[in-house]
C-alpha positions as CSV (number, residue, x, y, z in Angstrom):
1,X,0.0,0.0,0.0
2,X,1.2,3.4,-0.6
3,X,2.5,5.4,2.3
4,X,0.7,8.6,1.5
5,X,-2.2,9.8,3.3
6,X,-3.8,12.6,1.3
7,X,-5.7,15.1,3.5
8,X,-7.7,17.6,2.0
9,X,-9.4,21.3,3.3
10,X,-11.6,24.4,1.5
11,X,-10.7,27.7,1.4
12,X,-12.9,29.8,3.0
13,X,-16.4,30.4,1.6
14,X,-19.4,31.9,2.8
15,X,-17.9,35.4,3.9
16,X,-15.5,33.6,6.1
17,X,-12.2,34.5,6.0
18,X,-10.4,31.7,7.4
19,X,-11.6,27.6,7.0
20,X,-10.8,25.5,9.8
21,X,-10.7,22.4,7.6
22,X,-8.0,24.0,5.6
23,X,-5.6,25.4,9.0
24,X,-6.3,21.5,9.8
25,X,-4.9,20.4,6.8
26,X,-2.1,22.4,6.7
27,X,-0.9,21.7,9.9
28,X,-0.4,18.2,9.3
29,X,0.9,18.7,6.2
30,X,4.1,16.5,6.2
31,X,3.3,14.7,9.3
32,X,4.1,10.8,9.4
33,X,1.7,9.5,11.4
34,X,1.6,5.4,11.4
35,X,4.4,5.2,9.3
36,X,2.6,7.1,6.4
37,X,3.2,10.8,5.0
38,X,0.1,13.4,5.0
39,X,0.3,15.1,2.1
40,X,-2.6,18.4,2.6
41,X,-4.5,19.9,-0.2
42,X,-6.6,23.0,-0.4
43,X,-9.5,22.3,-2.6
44,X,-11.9,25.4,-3.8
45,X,-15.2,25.6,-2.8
46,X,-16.6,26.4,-6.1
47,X,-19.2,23.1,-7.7
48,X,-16.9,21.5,-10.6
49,X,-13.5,23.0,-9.9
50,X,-13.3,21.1,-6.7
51,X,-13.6,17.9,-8.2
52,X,-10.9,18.7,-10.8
53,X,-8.4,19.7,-8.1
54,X,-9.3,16.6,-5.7
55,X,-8.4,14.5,-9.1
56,X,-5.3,15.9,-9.8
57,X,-4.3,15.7,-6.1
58,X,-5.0,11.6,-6.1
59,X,-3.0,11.5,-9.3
60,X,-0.1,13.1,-8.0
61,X,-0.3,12.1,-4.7
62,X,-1.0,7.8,-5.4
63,X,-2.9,7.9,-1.9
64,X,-3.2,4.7,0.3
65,X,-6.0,6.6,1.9
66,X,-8.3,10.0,1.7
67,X,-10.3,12.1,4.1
68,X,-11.6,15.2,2.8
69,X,-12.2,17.7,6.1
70,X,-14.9,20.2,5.6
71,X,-16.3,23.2,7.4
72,X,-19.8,22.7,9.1
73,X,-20.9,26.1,11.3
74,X,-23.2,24.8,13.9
75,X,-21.8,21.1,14.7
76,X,-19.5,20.9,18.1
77,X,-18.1,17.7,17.3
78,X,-15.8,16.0,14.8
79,X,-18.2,14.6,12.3
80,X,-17.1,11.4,10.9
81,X,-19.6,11.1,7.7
82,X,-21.6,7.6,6.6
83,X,-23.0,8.8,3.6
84,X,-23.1,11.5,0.0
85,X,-25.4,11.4,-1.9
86,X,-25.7,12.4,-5.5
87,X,-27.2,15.7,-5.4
88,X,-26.5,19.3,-5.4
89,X,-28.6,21.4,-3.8
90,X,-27.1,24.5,-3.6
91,X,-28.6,27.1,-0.2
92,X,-26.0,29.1,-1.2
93,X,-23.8,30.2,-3.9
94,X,-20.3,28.7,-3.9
95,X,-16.9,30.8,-4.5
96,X,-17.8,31.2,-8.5
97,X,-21.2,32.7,-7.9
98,X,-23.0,28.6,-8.7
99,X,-26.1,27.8,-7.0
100,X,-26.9,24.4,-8.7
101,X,-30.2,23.5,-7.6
102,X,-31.3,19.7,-7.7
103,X,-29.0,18.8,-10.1
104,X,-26.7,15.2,-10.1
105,X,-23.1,15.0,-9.0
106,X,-22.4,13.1,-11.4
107,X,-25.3,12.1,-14.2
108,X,-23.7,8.2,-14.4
109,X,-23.1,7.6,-10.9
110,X,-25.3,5.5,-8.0
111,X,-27.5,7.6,-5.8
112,X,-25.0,7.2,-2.7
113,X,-21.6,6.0,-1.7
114,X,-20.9,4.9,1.5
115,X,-17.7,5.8,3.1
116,X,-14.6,3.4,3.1
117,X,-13.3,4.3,6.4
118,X,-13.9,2.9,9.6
119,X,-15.8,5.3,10.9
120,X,-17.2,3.8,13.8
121,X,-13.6,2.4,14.9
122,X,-12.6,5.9,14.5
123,X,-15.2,7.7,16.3
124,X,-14.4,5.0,19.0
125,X,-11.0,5.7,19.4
126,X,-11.7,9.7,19.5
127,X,-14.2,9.6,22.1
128,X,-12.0,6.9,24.3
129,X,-9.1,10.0,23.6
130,X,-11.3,12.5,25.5
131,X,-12.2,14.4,22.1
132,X,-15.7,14.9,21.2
133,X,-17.1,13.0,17.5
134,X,-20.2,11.1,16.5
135,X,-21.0,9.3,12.8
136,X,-23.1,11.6,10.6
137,X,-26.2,11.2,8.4
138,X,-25.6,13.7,6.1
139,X,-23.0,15.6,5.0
140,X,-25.2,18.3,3.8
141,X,-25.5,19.0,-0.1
142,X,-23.1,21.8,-0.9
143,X,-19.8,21.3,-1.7
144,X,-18.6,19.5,1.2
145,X,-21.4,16.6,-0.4
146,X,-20.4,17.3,-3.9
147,X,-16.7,16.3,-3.0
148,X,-17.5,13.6,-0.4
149,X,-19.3,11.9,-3.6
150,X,-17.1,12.5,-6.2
151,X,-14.2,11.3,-4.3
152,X,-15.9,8.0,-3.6
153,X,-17.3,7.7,-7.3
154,X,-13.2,7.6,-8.3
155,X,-12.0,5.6,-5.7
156,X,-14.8,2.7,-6.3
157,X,-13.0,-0.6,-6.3
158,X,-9.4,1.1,-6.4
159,X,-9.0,-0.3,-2.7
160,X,-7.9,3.1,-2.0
161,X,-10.2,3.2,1.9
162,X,-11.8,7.1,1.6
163,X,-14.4,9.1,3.4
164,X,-15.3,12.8,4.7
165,X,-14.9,14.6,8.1
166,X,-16.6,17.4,9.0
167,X,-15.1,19.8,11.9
168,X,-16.7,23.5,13.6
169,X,-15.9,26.0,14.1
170,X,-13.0,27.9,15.0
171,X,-13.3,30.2,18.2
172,X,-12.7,33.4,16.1
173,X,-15.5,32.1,14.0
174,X,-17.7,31.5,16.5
175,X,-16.5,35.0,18.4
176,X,-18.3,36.4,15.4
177,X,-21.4,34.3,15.5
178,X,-22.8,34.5,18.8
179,X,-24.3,30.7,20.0
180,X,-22.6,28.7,17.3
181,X,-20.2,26.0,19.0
182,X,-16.6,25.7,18.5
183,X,-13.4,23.8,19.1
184,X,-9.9,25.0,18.9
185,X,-7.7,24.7,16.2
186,X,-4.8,22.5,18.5
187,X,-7.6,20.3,19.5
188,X,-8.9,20.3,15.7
189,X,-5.4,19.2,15.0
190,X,-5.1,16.2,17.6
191,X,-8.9,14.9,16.5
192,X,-8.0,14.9,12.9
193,X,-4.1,13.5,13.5
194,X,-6.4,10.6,16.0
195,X,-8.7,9.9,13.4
196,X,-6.2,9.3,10.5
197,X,-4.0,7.1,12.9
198,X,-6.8,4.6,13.6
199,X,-8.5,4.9,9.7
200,X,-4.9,3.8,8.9
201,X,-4.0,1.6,10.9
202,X,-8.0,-0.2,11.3
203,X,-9.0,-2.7,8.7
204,X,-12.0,-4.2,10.2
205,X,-14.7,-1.8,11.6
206,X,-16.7,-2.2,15.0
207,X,-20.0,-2.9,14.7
208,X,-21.7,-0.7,17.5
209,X,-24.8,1.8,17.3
210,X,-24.3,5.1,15.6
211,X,-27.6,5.7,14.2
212,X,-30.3,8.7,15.1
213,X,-33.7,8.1,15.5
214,X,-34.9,10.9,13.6
């Protein structure tokens, strides 16, 4: 297996000036962590061109695994995803002025991939480290979704393991945003360094609850 771990992050979007998934990504850029390199990407947050970039990365990179980190204001934990689905559905314009509406991912693909991490192994491992994470429904249908999907549509049967994290917010985010939850970015850092350390190193995934009732 290739000793490359590529970790991807969004510039900022929304009127943000700074992504948290991206000052993750960055600082672990270079990191060995079990016995494989991180190489960090930025990724735009513009429909299209983000899917472009992520397929160049992979090229150039020749990943053993993936997890794509993404920005979502209002969760206070570290968001392991299950699921995308193949939709955009755009509540807001991305970076290039898009607001798809209802429109495929990608026309020839499956309605949904699942993720090919361990998720619930990793989840595990974060909460038994003191650091707050829970598996995810949804990973929304912006451009967190659209990459979360097209990542898994090229990976399909590579045996490349891939998946999607979402993080909060930063404190300076949140400072801004009165009410909305955040985590710092050192603790950010450990979470996401945690989770890549047991997706790596876990090849059989625990089989305990992590559903929602509604």
């Amino acid at each position: 297996m290739t000793k490359t771990i590529l970790l991807t992050g969004f510039e900022p979007f929304g009127g943000e000036v700074i992504n948290p998934s991206w000052e993750v990504a960055r600082a672990l850029h270079g990191e060995l962590i079990a016995g494989a390199r991180v190489q960090a990407v930025q990724l735009p947050c513009v429909f299209g061109q983000a899917l472009d970039a992520l397929r160049v990365a992979i090229r150039e990179a020749r990943p053993g695994l993936v997890l794509a980190l993404g920005q979502a204001g209002g969760r206070c934990d570290l968001s392991i995803e299950r699921v995308a689905i193949n939709v955009d559905d755009a509540r807001i314009a991305d970076n290039a002025g898009a607001q798809p509406v209802d429109l495929p991912v990608d026309s020839s693909g499956p309605a949904a991939y699942f993720s090919t991490l361990p998720i619930k192994a990793m989840v595990a491992g974060l909460r038994a480290a003191g650091l707050p994470a829970s598996v995810s429904q949804t990973a929304g249908t912006f451009v967190c979704n659209h990459v979360f999907y097209g990542l898994q549509h090229q990976l399909a049967g590579s045996g490349v393991r891939s998946g999607f994290m979402h993080i909060p917010y930063l404190p300076e985010q949140a400072a801004r945003l009165p009410g909305q939850p955040s985590l710092p970015l050192a603790t950010l850092v450990q979470g996401t360094r945690l989770a890549l350390e047991l997706a790596w190193q876990t090849k059989t995934d625990l089989r305990l609850a992590g559903g929602e009732i509604s």
